[in-house]
C-alpha positions as CSV (number, residue, x, y, z in Angstrom):
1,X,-3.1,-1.1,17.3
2,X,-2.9,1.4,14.6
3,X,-4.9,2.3,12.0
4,X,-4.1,3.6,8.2
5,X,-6.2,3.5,4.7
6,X,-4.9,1.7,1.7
7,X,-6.7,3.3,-1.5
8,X,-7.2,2.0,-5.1
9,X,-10.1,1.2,-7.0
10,X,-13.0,3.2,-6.1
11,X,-16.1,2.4,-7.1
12,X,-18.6,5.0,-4.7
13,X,-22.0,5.0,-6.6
14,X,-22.3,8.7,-6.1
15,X,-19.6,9.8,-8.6
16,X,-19.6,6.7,-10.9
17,X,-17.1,7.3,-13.4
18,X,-17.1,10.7,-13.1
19,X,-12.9,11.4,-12.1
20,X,-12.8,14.8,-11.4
21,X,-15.9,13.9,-8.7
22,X,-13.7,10.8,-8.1
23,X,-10.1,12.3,-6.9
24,X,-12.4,15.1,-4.8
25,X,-13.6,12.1,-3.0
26,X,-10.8,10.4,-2.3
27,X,-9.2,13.3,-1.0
28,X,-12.2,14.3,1.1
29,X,-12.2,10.7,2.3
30,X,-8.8,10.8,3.6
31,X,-9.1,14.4,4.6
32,X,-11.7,12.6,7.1
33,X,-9.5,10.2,7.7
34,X,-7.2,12.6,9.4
35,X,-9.5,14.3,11.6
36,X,-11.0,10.7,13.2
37,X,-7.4,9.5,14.2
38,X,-6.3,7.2,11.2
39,X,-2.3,7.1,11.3
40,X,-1.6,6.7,7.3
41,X,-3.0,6.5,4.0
42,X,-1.4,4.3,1.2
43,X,-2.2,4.8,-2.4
44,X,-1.9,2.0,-4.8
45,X,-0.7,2.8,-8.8
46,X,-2.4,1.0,-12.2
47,X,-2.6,2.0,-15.7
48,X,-4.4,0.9,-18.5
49,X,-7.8,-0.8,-16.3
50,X,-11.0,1.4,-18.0
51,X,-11.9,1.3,-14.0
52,X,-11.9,4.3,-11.5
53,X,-8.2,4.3,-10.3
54,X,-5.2,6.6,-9.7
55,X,-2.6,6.3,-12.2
56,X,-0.4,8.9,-10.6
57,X,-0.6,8.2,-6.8
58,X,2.9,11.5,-6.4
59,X,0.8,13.7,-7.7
60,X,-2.2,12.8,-5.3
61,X,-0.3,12.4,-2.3
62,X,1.2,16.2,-3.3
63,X,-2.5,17.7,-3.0
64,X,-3.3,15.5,-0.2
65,X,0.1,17.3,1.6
66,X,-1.3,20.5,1.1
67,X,-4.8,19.7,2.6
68,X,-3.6,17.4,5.8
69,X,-1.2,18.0,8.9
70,X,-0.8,15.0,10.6
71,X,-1.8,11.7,8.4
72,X,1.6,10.0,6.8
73,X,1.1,9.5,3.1
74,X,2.9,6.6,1.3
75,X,2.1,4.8,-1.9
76,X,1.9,1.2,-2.0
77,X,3.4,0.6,-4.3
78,X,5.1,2.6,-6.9
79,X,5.6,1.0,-9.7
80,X,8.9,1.1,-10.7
81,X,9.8,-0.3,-14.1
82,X,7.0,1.9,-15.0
83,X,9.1,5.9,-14.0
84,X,12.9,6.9,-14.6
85,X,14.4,6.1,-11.1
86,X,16.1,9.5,-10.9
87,X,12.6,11.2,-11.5
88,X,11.6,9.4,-8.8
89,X,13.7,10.2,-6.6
90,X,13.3,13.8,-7.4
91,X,9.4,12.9,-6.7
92,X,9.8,11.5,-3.5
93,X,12.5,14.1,-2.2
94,X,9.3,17.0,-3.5
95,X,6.5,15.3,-1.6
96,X,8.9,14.3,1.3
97,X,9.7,18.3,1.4
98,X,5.9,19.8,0.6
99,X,4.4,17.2,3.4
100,X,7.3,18.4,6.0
101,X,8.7,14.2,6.6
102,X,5.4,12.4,6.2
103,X,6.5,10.6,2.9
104,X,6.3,6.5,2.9
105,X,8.1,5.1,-0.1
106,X,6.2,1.7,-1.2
107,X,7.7,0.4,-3.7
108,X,7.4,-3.0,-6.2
109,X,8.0,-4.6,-9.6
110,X,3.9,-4.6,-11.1
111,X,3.4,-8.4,-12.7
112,X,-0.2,-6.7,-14.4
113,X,-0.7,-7.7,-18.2
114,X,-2.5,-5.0,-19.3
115,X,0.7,-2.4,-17.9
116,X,3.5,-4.7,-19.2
117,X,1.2,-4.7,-22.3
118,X,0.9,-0.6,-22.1
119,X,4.0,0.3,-21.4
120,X,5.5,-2.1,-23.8
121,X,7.5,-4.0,-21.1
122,X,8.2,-7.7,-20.8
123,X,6.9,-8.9,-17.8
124,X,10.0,-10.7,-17.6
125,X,11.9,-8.2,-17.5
126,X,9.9,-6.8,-14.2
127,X,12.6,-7.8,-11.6
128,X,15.8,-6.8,-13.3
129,X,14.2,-2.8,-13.7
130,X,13.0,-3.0,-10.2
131,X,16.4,-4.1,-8.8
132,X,17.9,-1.9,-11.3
133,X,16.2,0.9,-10.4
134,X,16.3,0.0,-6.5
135,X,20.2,0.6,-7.1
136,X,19.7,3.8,-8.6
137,X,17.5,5.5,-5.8
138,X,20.6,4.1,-3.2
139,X,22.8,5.5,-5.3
140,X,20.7,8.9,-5.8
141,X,20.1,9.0,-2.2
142,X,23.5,7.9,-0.8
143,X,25.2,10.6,-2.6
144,X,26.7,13.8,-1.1
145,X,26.5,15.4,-5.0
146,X,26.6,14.4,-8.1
147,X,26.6,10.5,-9.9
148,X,26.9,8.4,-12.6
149,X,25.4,4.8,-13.0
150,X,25.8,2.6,-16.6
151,X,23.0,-0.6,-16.3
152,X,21.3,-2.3,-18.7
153,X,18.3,0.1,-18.7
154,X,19.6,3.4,-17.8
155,X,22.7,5.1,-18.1
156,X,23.5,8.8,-17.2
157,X,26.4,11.4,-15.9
158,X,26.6,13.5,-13.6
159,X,23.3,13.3,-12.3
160,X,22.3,15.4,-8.9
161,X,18.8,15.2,-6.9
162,X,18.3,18.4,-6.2
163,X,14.8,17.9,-4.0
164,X,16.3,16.0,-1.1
165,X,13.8,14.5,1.3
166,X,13.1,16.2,5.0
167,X,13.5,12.2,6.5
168,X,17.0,11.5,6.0
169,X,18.9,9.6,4.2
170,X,15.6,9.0,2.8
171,X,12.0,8.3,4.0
172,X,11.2,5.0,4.7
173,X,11.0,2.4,1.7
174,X,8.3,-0.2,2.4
175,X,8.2,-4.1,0.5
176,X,4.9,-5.7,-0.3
177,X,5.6,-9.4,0.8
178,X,3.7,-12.5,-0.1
179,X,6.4,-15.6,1.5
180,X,8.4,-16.0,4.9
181,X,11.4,-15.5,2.6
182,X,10.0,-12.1,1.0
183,X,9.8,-10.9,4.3
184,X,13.1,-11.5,5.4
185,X,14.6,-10.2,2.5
186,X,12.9,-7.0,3.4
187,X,14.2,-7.1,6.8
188,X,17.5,-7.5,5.7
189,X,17.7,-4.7,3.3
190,X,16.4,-2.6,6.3
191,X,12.7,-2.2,4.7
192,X,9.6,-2.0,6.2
193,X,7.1,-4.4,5.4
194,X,3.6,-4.7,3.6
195,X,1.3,-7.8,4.5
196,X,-1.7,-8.1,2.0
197,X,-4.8,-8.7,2.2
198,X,-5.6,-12.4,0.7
199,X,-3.8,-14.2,3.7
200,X,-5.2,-15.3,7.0
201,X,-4.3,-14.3,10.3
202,X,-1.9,-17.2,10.6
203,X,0.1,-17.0,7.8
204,X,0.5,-12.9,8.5
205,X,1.5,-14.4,12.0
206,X,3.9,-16.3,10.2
207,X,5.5,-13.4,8.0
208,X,5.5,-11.3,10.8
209,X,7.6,-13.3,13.0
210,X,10.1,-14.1,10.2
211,X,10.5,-10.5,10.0
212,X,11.2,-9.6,13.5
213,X,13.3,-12.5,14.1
214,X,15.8,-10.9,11.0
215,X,15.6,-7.7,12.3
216,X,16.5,-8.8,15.9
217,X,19.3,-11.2,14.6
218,X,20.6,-7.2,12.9
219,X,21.7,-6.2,16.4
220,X,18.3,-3.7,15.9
221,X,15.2,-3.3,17.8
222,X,11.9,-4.1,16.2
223,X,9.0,-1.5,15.5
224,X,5.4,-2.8,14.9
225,X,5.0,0.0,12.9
226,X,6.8,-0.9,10.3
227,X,4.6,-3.5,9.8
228,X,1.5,-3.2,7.9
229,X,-1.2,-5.3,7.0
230,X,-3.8,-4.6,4.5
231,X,-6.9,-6.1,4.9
232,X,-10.6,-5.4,2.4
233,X,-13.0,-3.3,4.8
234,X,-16.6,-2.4,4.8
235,X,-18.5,-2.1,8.4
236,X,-21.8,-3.3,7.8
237,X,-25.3,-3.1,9.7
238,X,-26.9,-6.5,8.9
239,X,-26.1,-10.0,7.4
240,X,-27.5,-9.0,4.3
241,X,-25.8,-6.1,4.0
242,X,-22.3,-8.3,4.7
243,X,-23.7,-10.4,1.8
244,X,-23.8,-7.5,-0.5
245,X,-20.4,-6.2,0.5
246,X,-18.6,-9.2,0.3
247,X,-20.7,-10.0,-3.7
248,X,-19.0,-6.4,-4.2
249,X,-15.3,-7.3,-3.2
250,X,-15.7,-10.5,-5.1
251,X,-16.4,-8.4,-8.4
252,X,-13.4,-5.9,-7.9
253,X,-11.0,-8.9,-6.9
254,X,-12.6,-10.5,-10.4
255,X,-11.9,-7.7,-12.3
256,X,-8.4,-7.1,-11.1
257,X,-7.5,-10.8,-11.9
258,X,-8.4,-10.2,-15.4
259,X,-6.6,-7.4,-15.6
260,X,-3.8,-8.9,-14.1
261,X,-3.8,-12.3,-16.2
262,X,-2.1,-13.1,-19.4
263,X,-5.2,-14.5,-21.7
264,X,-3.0,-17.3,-22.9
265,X,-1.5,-18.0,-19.7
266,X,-3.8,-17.0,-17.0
267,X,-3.1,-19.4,-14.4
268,X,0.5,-19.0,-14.6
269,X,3.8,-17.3,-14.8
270,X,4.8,-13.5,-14.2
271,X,1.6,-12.2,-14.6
272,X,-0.2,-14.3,-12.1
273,X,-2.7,-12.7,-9.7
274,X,-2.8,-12.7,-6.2
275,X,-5.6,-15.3,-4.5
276,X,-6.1,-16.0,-1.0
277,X,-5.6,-18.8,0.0
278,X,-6.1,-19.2,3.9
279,X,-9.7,-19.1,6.1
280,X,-12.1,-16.9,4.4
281,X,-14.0,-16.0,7.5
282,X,-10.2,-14.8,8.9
283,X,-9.1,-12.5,6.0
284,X,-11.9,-9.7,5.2
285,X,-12.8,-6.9,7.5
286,X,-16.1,-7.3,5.9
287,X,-19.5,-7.5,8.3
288,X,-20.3,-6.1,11.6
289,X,-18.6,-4.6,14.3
290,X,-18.3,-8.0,16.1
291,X,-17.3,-10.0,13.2
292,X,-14.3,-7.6,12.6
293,X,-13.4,-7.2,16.2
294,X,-12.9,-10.7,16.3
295,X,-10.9,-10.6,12.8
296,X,-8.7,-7.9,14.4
297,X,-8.0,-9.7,17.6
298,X,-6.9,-12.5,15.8
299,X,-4.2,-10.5,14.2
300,X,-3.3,-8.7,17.6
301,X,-2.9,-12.1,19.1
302,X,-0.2,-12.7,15.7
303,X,1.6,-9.7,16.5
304,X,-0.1,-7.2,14.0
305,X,-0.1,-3.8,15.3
306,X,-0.8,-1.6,11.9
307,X,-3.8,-2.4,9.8
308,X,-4.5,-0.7,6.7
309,X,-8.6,-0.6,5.6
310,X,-9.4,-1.1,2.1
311,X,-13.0,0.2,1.0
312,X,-13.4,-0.1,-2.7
313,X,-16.9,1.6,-1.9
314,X,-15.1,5.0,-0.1
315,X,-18.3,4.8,2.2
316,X,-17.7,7.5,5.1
317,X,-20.1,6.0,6.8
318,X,-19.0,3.0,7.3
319,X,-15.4,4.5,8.0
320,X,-17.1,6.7,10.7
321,X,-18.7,3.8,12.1
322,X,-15.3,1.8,12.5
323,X,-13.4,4.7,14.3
324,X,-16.3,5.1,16.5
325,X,-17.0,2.0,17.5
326,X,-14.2,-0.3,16.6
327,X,-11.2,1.5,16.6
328,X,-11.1,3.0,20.2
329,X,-11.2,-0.6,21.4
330,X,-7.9,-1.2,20.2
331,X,-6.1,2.1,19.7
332,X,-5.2,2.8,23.6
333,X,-4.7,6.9,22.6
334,X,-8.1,7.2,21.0
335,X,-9.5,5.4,23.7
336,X,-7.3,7.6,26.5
337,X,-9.2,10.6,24.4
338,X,-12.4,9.4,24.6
């Protein structure tokens, strides 16, 4: 097994809402990150919350190239009815170049009200930009010059990416998937694949396999890696200390429904938020060190070889504590190295 960080809301009670405190942090975090033997980090993009997020996760991950060596960085996902597709792609080709082929390309439609709402976007238009836009980066990345492209959202001449990306013919693009059919899709479109974090070890088991059975059926060979699955963390002491974590992940998940929600139509429809919906005690990396062993063996015995931590809190602590103690266990190098 593998190990990565997925990054989003933080809410560490030593820099409250303080974001210049907060984007040091994060960067120190993952800087951290790096030196204990994590293989990725992932950063997530909202708008328009009043919460401690990143809005622009490029810009981030462009720093972060500068301060690490060895970590991949990768946004999951990039929003992309929210940017110009050929901006993008001149993003991704810049960070691709400045990190020297660590760039992972997440990438998804958004379904939150308040951004549709921001932007001044119909969430139901949310699909036909992303697939519109999906065609544009092919296009911009296929190309041995200059393009053209006429859609229904953009239309432009002679367009050339000048920035193009160390990992050719681009780095790899990564699908968040919530169905069995999600996940073939991504297979078949020769995408890697984001799991999230509200389903149990089963149904990942389930998504996996799909996958790797589309792959296979390709004439191509399967990589684990190119399967990741994000899963809330916190490494905790105590039960009581589980209790509080888990009262904590409850109140972010909360607040990112709400955001999420239409107000008139919150159970339903395009902006619908994710819930889980498997075994609770088989979805959280929340509680300690044997609870989550047990959590994680359940997903190596599914197949799941890449897990990406989500700590709300950013506690280096209780990251320390997990590659000390938990990670070796299943990551054979760290282990060889110990």
């Amino acid at each position: 097994m593998k190990f990565g960080l997925f990054l989003g809301i933080w809410e560490n009670p030593s820099v409250a809402d303080d974001h210049r405190a907060i984007l040091h942090q994060v960067i120190d975090y993952v800087v951290r990150a790096e030196q204990l033997g994590f293989a990725s980090v992932f950063l997530t993009e909202h708008h328009f919350t009043g919460l401690p997020q990143i809005p622009s996760s490029m810009m981030v991950l462009s720093h972060l190239a500068a301060r690490t060596n060895t970590i991949r960085l990768g946004t999951a996902v990039a929003i992309l009815p929210w940017h110009n597709p050929l901006l993008f792609a001149e993003e991704v080709g810049t960070v691709d170049l400045l990190s020297d082929g660590r760039f992972d390309c997440g990438i998804g439609r958004g379904f939150r009200f308040v951004e549709c709402q921001g932007f001044g976007i119909p969430g139901e238009e949310l699909q036909a930009r992303f697939d519109e836009a999906v065609a544009v980066l092919r296009k911009a990345w296929a190309a041995p010059g200059r393009f053209s492209h006429q859609g229904r959202f953009w239309q432009f001449t002679d367009a050339v990416i000048d920035a193009r990306s160390v990992q050719q013919p681009h780095p790899p693009v990564w699908i968040a998937a919530g169905s069995d059919a999600s996940a073939r899709k991504a297979a078949l479109e020769g995408n890697s694949l984001l799991l999230d974090q509200f389903s149990d070890s089963g149904q990942i088991g389930s998504r996996l396999s799909v996958y790797r059975d589309a792959v296979r059926e390709q004439g191509k060979s399967f990589d684990p890696m190119r399967v990741g699955v994000t899963r809330a963390f916190h490494a905790t002491r105590d039960e009581a200390e589980t209790r509080d974590a888990l009262a904590h992940h409850q109140h972010v998940l909360a607040n990112n429904r709400k955001l999420s929600s239409d107000p008139n139509q919150p159970t339903e429809g395009v902006h619908r938020p994710p819930m889980a919906t498997g075994d609770p005690d088989d979805i959280w990396l929340i509680g300690t060190p044997e609870q989550i062993v047990a959590r994680l063996e359940r997903l190596q015995a599914k197949g799941v070889e890449y897990v990406l931590l989500l700590d709300a809190t950013g506690d280096l602590r209780s990251l320390e504590q997990f590659a000390t103690e938990i990670m070796p266990m299943f990551d054979r190098d760290l282990s060889v190295a110990a």
